[in-house]
C-alpha positions in Angstrom: 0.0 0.0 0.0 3.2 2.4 0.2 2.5 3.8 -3.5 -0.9 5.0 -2.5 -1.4 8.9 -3.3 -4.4 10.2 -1.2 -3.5 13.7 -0.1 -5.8 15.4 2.8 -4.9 18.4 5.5 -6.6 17.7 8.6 -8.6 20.5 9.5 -8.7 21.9 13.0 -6.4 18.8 14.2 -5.3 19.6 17.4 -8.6 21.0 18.4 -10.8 17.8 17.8 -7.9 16.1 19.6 -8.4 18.2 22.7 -11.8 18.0 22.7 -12.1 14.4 22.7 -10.3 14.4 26.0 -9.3 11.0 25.0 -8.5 8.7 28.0 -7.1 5.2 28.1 -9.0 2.1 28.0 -11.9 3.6 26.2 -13.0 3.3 22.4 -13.0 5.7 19.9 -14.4 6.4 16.4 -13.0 8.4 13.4 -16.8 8.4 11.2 -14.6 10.0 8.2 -10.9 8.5 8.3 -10.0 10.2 5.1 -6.0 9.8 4.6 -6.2 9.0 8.5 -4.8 12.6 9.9 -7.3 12.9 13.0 -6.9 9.1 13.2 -3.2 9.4 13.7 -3.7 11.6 16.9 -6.0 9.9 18.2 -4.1 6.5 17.9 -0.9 8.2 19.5 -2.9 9.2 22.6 -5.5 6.7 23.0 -3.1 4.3 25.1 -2.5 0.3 24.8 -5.9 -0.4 26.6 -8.1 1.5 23.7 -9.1 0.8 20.7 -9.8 3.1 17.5 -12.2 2.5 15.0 -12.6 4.5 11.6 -15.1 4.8 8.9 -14.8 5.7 5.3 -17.1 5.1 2.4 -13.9 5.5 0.2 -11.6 2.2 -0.5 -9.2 4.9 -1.2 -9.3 6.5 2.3 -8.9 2.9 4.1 -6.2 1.9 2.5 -4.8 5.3 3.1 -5.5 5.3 6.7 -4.5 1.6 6.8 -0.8 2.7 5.7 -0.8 5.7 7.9 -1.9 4.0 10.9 0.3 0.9 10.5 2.4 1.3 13.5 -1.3 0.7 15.5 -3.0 -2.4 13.3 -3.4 -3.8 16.4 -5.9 -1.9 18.2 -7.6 -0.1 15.0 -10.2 -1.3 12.9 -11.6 -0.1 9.3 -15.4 -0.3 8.6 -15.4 0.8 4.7 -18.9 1.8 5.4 -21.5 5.2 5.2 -21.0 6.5 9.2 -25.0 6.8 9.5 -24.5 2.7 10.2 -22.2 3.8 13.5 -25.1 2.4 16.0 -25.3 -0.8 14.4 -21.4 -1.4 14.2 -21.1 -0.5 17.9 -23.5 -3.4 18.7 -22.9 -5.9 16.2 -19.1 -5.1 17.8 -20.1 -5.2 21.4 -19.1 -1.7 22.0 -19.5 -0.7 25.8 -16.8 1.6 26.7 -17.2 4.2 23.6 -15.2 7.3 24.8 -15.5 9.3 21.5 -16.6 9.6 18.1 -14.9 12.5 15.7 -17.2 13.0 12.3 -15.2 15.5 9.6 -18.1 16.1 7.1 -17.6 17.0 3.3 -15.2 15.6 1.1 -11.2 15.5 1.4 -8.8 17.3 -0.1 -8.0 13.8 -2.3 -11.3 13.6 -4.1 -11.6 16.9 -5.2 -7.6 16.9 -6.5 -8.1 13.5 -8.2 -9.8 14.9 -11.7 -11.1 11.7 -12.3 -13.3 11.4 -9.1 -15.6 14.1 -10.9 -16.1 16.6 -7.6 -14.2 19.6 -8.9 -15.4 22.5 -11.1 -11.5 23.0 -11.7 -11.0 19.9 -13.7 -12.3 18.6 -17.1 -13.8 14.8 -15.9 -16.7 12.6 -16.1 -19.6 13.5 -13.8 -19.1 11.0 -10.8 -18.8 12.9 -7.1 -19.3 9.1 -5.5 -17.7 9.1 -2.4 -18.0 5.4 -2.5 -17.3 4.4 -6.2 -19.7 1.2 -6.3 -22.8 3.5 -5.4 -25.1 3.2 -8.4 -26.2 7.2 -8.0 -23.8 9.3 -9.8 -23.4 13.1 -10.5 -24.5 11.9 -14.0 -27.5 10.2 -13.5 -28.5 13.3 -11.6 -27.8 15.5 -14.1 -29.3 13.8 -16.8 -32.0 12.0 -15.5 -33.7 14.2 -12.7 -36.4 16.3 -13.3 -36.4 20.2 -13.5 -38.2 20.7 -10.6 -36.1 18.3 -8.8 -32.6 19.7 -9.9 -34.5 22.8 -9.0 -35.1 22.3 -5.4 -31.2 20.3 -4.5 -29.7 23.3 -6.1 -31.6 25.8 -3.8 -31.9 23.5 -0.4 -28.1 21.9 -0.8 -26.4 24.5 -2.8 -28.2 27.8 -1.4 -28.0 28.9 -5.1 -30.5 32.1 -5.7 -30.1 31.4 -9.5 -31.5 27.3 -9.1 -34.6 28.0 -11.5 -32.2 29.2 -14.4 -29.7 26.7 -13.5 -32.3 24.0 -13.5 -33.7 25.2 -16.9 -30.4 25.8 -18.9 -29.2 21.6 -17.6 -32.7 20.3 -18.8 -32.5 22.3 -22.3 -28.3 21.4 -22.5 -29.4 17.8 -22.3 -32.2 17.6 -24.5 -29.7 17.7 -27.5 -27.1 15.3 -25.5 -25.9 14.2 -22.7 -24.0 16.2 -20.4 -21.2 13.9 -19.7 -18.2 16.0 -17.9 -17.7 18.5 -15.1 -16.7 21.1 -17.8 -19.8 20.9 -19.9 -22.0 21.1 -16.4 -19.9 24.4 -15.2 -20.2 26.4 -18.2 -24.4 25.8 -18.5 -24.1 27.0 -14.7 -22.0 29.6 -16.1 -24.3 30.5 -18.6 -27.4 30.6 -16.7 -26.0 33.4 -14.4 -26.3 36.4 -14.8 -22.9 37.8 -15.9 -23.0 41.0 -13.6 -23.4 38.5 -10.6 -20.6 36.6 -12.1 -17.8 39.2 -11.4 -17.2 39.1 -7.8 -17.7 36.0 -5.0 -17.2 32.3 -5.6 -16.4 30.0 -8.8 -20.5 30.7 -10.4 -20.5 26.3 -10.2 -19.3 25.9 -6.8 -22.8 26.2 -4.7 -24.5 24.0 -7.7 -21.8 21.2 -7.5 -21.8 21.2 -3.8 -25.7 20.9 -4.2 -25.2 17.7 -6.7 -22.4 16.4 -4.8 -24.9 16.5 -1.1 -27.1 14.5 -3.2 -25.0 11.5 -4.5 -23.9 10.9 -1.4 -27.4 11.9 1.0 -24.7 13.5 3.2 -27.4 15.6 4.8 -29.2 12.2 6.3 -26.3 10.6 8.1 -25.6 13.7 10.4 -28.6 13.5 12.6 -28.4 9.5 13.5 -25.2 9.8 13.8 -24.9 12.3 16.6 -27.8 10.2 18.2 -26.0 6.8 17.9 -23.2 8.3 20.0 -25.1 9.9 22.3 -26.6 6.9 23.0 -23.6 4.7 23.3 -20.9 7.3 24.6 -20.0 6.9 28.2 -20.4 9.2 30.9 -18.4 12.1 29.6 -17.5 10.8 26.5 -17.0 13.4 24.0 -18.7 13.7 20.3 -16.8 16.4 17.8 -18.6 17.2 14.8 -16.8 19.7 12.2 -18.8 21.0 9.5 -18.5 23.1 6.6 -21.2 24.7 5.6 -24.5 26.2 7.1 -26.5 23.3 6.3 -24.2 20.6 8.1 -23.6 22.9 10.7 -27.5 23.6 11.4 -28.1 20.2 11.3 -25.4 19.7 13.9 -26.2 22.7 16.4 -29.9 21.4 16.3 -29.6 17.8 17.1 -27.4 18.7 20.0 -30.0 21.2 21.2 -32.6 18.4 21.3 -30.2 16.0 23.0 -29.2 18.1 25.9 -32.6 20.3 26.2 -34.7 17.2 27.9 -38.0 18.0 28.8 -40.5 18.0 26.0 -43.7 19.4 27.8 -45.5 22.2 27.0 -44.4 25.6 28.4 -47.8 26.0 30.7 -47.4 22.0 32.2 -47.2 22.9 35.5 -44.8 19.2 36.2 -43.1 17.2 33.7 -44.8 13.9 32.0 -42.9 13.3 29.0 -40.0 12.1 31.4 -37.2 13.1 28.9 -34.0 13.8 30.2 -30.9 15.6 28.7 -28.6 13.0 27.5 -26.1 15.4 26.1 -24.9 18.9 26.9 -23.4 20.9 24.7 -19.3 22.1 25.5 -19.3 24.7 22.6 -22.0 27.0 22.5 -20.0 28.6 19.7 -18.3 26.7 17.3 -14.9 26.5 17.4 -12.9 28.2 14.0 -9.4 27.9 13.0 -6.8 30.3 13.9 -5.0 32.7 11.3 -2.5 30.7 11.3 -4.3 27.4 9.8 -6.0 29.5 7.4 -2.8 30.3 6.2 -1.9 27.4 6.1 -4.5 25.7 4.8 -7.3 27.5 3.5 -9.6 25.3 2.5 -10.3 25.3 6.3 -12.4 28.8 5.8 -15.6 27.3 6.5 -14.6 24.6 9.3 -16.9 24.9 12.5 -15.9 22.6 15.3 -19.0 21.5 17.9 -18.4 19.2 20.6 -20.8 18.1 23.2 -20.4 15.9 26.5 -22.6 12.8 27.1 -24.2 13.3 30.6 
């Protein structure tokens, strides 16, 4: 596995290490082991009575990680597998002693550098944006086979994008003579079906419609919310759960599923006792998110949009 090229910064690093207040003889999970940076660190600190185990839809990323993390085979293991499956790994595992789980949503630096993985606006390559490359959805069948009011509404809900009608309208008419086949031909209809005075200043004019297309190959909304409740209900007593996101959707997602975990109570304002009997089983540790320093944006600036949450299981 030494000739493997997967290329990722981990973003805030040290941070998610910290707040994992990672303790020996505990278990911990990495839901996105990417090239296995945050996996490292936790390895080094986790101790020889722990045990570290790390996700990644990507074959890519595991055997990435794999390499990385050679010098701790024994007390790691890889579940090439979607994170949203993290409660039923923990059981089928016998998992009792989970100390922390560590989810680094979006894509890695790798899969939008390799052209031929299809995620980047910057390269000429076939539609694809699989994180895992045996999925049958593609960025292709998306943008070929959806509808116009469907392309419509994942442009506007995933990709925040104020031009998703046009957008929608210029991919269904662009296909109606042939295929769209490449990440070229999709960015310059996006191009096109902007206006050009609200192309001269702000982002690349594709980057909110790809992100949009890319959220919905890989449903990357719908894994955030039972996986925040899988480790809440499986964490120990002050087990740790960090959760970086990267954009406002994620980090919504994230802020309000940790609000319903730690507020409890579920009565009605004017019940003069409880009788739902909810209790808190979370509280939150960062009631603002946690941003890199100048120094990592320097550094690394694809870390612009990185918001850190953590939260503490009761």
């Amino acid at each position: 596995m030494s000739d493997i090229k997967f290329s990722h910064t981990s973003v805030l690093l040290f941070e998610c290490i910290e707040a994992l207040n990672i303790r020996d003889g505990f278990t911990y999970v990495d839901c996105t082991a990417g090239g296995g940076g945050h996996s490292l660190e936790i390895a080094k600190r986790m101790g020889p009575n722990s045990r570290l185990i790390c996700f990644d839809r990507d074959k890519n990323a595991i055997a990435a990680a794999s390499e990385r993390l050679k010098d701790y085979l024994d007390r790691v293991t890889f579940v090439n597998d979607n994170f949203s499956s993290l409660g039923s790994v923990l059981r089928e595992m016998n998992i009792d002693n989970l100390g922390g789980v560590l989810a680094d949503l979006g894509c890695s630096s790798h899969q939008f550098d390799v052209p031929e993985r299809g995620f980047s606006y910057m390269h000429d390559a076939p539609l694809d944006m699989r994180m895992d490359t045996d999925a049958p959805l593609s960025a292709y069948n998306i943008v070929n086979q959806y509808s116009e009011n469907d392309l419509k509404r994942i442009i506007y809900d995933y990709g925040e994008e104020r031009f998703a009608p046009r957008i929608a309208s210029a991919i269904c008419k662009a296909r109606a003579d042939k295929p769209i086949e490449t990440t070229k031909e999709l960015s310059d209809i996006i191009k096109g079906a902007i206006p050009a005075a609200s192309r001269i200043d702000g982002p690349h004019p594709a980057k909110r419609t790809f992100q949009a297309i890319r959220i919905e190959v890989n449903a990357e909304l719908d894994a955030i919310t039972p996986v925040i409740k899988a480790a809440s209900a499986n964490l120990v007593s002050g087990g740790r759960i960090a959760i970086i996101s990267f954009h406002s959707l994620e980090d919504r997602l994230v802020k309000q599923t940790y609000k319903e975990l730690s507020r409890g109570c579920t009565c009605p304002s004017d019940f003069p006792i409880c009788v739902c009997g909810n209790k808190p089983s979370i509280k939150e540790i960062t009631k603002k998110p946690i941003l890199p320093s100048e120094e990592e944006l320097t550094v690394n600036p694809r870390s612009r949009s990185a918001k850190l949450r953590v939260a503490e299981k009761y």
